[in-house]
N, C-alpha and C positions, 0 to 999 in steps of 0.2 A: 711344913707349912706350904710348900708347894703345892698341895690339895688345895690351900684354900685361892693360890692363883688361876689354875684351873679350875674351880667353881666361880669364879667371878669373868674368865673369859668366855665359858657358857653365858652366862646372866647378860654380859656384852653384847653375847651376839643374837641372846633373846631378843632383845633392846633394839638392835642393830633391826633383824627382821620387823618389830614393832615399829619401830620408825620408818622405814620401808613403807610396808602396807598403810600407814596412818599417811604416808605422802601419797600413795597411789590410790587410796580412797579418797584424797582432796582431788584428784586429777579426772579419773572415770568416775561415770554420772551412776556406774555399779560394778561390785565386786565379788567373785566369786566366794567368800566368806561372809561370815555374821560382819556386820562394822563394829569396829570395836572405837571409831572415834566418838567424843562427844558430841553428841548433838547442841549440848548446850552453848560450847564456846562458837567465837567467831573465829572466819579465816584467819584474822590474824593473830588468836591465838592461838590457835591450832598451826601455823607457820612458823612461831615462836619454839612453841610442845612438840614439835616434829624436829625443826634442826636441834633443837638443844639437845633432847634424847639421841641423835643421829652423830654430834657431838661427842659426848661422853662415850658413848659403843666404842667410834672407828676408834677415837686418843684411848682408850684401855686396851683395844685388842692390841692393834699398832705396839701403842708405848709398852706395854708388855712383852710383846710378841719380839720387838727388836731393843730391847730393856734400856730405854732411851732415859737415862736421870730424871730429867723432867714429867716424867708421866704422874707422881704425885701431884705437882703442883698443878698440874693442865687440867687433872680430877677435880682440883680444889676449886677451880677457874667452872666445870664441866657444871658438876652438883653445883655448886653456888647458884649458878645462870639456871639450872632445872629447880632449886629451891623459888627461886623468885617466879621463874611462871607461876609455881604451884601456887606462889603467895596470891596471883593475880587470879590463876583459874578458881583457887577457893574460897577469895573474899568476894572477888566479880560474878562471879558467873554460877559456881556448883550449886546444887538443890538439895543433896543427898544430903539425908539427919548424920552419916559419919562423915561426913566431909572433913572437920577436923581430925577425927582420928586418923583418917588417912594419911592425910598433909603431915603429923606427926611422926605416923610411922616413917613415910618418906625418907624426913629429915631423920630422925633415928638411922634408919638405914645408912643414907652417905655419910652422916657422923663417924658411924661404926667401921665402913669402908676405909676412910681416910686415915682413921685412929690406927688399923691394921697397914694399910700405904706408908705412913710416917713409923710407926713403931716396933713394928715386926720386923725382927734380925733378919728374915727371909726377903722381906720385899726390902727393907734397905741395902743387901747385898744385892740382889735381884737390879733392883737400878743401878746401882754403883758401883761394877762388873770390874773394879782396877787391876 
């Protein structure tokens, strides 16, 4: 199961650089890439959607990387807080006809994460290194 900690501190650090460049396209008025922020949300959702992804990245690599017990729960804390943007960016703001399936998938997603953080013999020895 070790694979699947290593494919999740990839996806972190995907995250990690996405959150990145979503702050630094709030900052310069242009950037040398496509924008991949919404146009549709406001600063201050898009301040919300940036730390919270930026959140979750550093506490997974980190809490992984130095197998600190708590890194479930701070996940739980992470995804929770990026569930509720989404709640806001997809009832407020989004346009797109999959807008829910997306928000879906999402929450699917950190569901499945979490299920595997709490349940898998790997990542609970994994945190709890006694």
């Amino acid at each position: 199961m070790s694979y699947f900690g290593y494919i999740l501190i990839f996806v972190h650090a995907i995250l990690f650089l996405w959150a990145t460049g979503g702050f630094i396209e709030m900052i310069l008025p242009k950037v040398p890439w496509k924008p991949f922020t919404n146009p549709e949300f406001p600063d201050w959702v898009l301040i919300m959607h940036w730390s919270t992804v930026l959140f979750a990245a550093v506490s997974f690599i980190l809490g992984y990387l130095l197998q600190w017990s708590k890194t479930p729960h701070i996940m739980t804390l992470a995804y929770g807080l990026m569930a509720l943007v989404c709640i806001i960016e997809t009832f407020g703001f989004m346009t797109s006809k999959t807008k829910f399936l997306a928000m879906t998938t999402e929450f699917i997603t950190y569901t499945i994460i979490l299920l595997v953080l709490f349940k898998s013999k790997y990542f609970i020895a994994h945190f709890n290194p006694h």
